[in-house]
N, C-alpha and C positions, 0 to 999 in steps of 0.2 A: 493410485497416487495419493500419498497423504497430504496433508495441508500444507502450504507452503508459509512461509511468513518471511516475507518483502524488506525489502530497507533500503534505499534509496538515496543519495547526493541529491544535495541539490543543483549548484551551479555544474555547469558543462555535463549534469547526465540528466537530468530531469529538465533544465534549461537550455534556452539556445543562448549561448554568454553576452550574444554582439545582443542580441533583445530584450535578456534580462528575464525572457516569459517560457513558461512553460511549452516544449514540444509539442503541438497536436495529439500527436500518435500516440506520444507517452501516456497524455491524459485520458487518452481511450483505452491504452492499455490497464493502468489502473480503475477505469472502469469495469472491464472484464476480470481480471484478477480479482476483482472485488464481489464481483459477481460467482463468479466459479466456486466462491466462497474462501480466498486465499486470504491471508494476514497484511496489511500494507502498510509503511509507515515511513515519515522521511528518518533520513539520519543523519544529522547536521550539526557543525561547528557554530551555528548564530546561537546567538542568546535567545531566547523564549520571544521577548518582546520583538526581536525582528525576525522571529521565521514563524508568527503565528500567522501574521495577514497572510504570506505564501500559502500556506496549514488552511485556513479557515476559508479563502478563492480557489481550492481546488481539490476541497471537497474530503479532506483527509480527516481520519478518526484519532491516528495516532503517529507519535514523532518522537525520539529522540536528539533531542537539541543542547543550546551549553556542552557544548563537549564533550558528552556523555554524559554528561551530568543531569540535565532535565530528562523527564519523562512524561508524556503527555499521555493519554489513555481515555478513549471515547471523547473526546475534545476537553477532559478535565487535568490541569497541570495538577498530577501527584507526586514531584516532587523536583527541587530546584535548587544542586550544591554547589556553594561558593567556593571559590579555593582553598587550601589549605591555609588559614587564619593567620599562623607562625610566619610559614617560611614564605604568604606575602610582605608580610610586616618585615621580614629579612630582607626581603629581597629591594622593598624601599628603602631601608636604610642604604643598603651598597649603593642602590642608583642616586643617593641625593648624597653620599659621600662624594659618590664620581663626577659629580655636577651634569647627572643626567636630567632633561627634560620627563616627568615623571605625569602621567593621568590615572585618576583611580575610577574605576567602575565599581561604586559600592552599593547600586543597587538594579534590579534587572532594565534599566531604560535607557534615555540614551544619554544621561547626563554623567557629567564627569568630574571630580573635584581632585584643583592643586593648589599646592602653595605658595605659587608664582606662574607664570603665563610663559614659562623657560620652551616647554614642549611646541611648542607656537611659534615662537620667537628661533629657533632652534630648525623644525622643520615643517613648519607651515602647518594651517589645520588641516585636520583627520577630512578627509574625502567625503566622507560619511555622514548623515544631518548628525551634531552634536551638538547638546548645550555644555558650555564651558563654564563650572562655576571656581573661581579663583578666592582664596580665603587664606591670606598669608598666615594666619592664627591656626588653620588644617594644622592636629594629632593623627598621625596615624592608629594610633592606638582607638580614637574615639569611632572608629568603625568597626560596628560587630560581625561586618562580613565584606569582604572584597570578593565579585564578583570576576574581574578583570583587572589587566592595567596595560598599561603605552609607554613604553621608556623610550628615551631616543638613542639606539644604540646596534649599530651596523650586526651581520651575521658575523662577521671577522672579528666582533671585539666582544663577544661572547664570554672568554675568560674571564673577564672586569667584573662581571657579577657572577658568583659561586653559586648564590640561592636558586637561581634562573635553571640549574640541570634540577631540582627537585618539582620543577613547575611547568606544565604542559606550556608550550611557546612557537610562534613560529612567524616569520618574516613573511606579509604579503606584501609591503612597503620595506624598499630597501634599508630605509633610513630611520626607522624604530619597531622594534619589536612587541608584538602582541603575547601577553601572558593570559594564558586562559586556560580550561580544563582542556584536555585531548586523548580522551579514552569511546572512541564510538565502539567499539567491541565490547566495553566493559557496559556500554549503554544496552546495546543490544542484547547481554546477558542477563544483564537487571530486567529488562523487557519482557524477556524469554521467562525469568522467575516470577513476574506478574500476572502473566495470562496464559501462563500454562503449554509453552512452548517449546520443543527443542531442536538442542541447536544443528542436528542433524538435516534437520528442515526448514533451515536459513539460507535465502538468496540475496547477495549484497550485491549493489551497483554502484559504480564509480568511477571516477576517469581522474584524478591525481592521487600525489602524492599522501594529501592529508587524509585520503582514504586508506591508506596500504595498515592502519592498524587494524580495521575489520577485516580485509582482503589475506585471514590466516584459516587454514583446517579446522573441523569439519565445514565452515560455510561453504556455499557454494557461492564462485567470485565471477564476478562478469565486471569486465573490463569494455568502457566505448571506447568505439574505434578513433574520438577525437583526442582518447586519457594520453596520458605522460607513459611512455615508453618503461619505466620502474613499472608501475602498474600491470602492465599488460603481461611482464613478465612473471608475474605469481596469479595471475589470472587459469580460473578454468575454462573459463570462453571470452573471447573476445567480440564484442558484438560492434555491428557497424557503427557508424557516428551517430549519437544523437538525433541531430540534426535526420538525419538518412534515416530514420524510423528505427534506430536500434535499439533499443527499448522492446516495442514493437514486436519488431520480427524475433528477438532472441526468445520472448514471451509464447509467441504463435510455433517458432520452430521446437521448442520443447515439451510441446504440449501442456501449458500452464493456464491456457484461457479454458481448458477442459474443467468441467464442473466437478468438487471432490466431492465424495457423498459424506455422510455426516456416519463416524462412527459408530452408531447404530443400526448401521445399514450394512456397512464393509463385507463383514463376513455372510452376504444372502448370495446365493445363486442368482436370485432376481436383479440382485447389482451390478454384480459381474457379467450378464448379459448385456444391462445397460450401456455399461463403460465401454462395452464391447461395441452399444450402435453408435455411441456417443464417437466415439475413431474413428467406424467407418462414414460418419456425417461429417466431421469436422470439416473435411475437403471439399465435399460435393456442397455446404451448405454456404461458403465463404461467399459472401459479397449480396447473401440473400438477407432477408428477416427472420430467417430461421436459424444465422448465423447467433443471434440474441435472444432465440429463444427456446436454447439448450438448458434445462433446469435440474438443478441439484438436486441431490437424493437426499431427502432427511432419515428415512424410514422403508427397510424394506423386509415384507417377512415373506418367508416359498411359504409356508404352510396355509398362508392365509391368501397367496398370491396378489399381496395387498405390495403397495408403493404409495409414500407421500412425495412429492415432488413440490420443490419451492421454486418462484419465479422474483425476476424484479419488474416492479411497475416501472417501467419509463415515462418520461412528460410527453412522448410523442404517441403513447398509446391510450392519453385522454381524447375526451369528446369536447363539444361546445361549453358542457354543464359541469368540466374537471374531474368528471370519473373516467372510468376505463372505459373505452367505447363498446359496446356490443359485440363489433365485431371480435376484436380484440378476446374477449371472454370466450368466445367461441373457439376462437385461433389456440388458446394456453388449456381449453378443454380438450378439443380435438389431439394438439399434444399428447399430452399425457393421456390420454385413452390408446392412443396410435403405438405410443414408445412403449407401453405397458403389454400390449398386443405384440408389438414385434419380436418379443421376447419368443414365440414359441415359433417365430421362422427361422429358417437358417441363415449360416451368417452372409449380409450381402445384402438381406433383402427385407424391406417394410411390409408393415401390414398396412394395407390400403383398407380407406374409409371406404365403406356400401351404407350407414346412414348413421345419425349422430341426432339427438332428439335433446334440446339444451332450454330447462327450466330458467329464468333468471328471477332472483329471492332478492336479493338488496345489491344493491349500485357498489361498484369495488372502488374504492375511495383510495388517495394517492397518502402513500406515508408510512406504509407496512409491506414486509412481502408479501406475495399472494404465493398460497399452497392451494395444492389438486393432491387431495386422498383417491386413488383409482385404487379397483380389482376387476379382475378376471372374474366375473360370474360363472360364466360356462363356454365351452367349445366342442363345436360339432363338425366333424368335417372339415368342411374350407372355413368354418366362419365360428369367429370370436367372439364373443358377447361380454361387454366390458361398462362397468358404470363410475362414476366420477362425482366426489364432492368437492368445490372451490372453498376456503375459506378466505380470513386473514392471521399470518404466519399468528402463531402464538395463541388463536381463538377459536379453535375447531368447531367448540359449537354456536359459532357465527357462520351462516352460509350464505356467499354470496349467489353461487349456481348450483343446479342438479345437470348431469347429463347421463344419458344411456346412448351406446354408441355399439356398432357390428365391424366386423372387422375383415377384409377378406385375407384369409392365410394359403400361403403356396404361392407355388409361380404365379407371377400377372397375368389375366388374361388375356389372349393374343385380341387387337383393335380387330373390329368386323370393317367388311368394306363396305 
């Protein structure tokens, strides 16, 4: 499987609507997806300023926001377009000809500038926290970028303003319309041209309307089962409600919480055996700790019968002192000793541990992956002989542990009575 690269709604798929908060399941799932080594990102109609706290509580690197227009990338905003300059500046003119209620968003926050208090007075204030600043002396002209705007002006009277079809818009309030960017496909493209993506290997999720511009060929479209019925219909899979783990399960039933290996790996025999135990555990290991500690393939060569293998530190697999516990060290050694070894059983069955002899060099500290370089030394018979170095991801010649480990190969031995 290649890498996948995620994109995600916010409201009604990544949220529960009536709670405003993020799904459980969901969040667990993009811990796994993140883990396996997959691409994850929101993709959302807020402006940068209101869907970074979402962004920054729940742990996310990257986001398309502003309508496709933001781009966020390892938690850095690289880049942030206002509307089309012109045909905002058109589109205020109509509405203050038409004696519309008129707000300007000219800069990413939550404030607003008019030229009278008409939009207020007209149809009550915005839902939303706003600051309203009113300045009868406001030039439209004197703004060198409009973000957004708020006119007061029903779905049905739409024709009154002509500029309004050159400008992404749309009704979540009956009683004035929101102009803003509305290209999240064109977001996700820009995305994809940033980090080196394609769009072959795009998975969108979503549940309305405002979604159906990403939910087009090649991505792959998942629709929840609480989305709007248009949705569902251009959807390739329709996944349960939100709410209902569908997130979740659509993740688990596709095999996407499965660890991808890293390019450099792909083409080894030694991988493809892997991926191979990697399947037949996925099922048998669910609801254990070993469900969490299936690890990615950075590096695999036959000739060298060498594998690096990457892990995540968890906070639950620190000690008193906020390293990785001993045991723990042992547990990601044994691993990758064990999965390296089971390579030369057939398919079905592990190589069981007969003994494991584990040095410990320096304390595995929280805030990097942890990698296990294993080979194959030798094999005799029934038994494997396989050793192992721990680092941290990126510092090979930093070693946390040593291990030499035996391995027994072939059918289990029958239990004695």
């Amino acid at each position: 499987m290649n890498r996948k690269y995620f994109f995600f709604d916010i409201d009604g798929t990544l949220t529960d609507r009536e709670t405003g908060r993020i799904v459980p399941s969901a969040l667990e799932a993009l811990r796994r997806l993140r883990a396996a080594g997959h691409f994850t990102a929101i993709n959302t109609g807020r402006a940068y300023y209101k869907a970074r706290g979402f962004f920054e509580e729940n742990g996310f690197d990257n986001m398309v926001c502003n309508g496709g227009k933001g781009i966020v990338i390892d938690g850095r905003l690289v880049e942030n377009s206002p509307l089309v300059l012109e045909d905002a500046r058109q589109l205020y003119r109509e509405a203050s000809e038409a004696g519309l209620g008129i707000l300007i968003a000219a800069e990413d926050s939550q404030r607003v500038w008019a030229a009278d208090d008409r939009f207020r007075e007209l149809v009550g204030p915005r839902k939303e926290p706003t600051e309203y600043i009113i300045d009868e002396k406001m030039d439209i002209l004197s703004f060198p970028r409009i973000y957004k705007m708020y006119i007061t002006i029903r779905e049905d009277q739409e024709d009154l303003l002509p500029a309004l079809s050159r400008l992404g818009h749309m009704w979540f309030e009956k009683d004035y319309v929101l102009v803003q960017q509305d290209d999240k496909r064109g977001g996700i493209l820009r995305m994809l041209e940033l980090v080196g993506g394609r769009e072959e290997d795009v998975v969108v999720f979503g549940d309305d309307t405002n979604d159906m511009d990403m939910f087009t060929p090649p991505f792959y479209r998942v629709a929840m089962g609480n989305g709007h019925p248009a949705l569902k219909a251009v959807a390739d899979e329709v996944a349960p409600a939100n709410t209902d783990d569908g997130i979740y399960k659509v993740c688990e039933k596709n095999g996407w919480f499965l660890p991808v290996p890293e390019a450099a790996a792909q083409d080894s025999e030694l991988c493809r055996r892997l991926i191979a135990k990697y399947r037949d555990l996925e099922q048998r290991v669910k609801g254990t700790v070993d469900e969490h500690l299936i690890p990615r393939i950075l590096y695999a060569d036959d000739q060298e019968r060498c594998v690096v293998f990457r892990y995540t530190f968890y906070d639950w697999m620190r000690n008193i002192n906020g390293v990785m516990h001993g045991g723990y060290v042992n547990c990601l050694l044994d691993s990758s000793l064990g999965y390296l070894a089971s390579t030369t059983q057939p398919e079905g069955l592990s190589a069981l541990t007969l003994s494991l002899n584990v040095s410990f060099v320096n304390p595995v500290r929280p805030g990097r992956g942890v990698c296990v370089r294993v080979r194959i030394d030798d094999i005799k018979s029934r038994v494997v002989f396989v050793s192992g170095t721990m680092y941290p991801e990126g510092s090979p010649d930093e070693t946390y542990a040593t291990a030499m480990g035996q391995y027994y190969r072939g059918n289990p031995p029958s239990p004695t009575a």
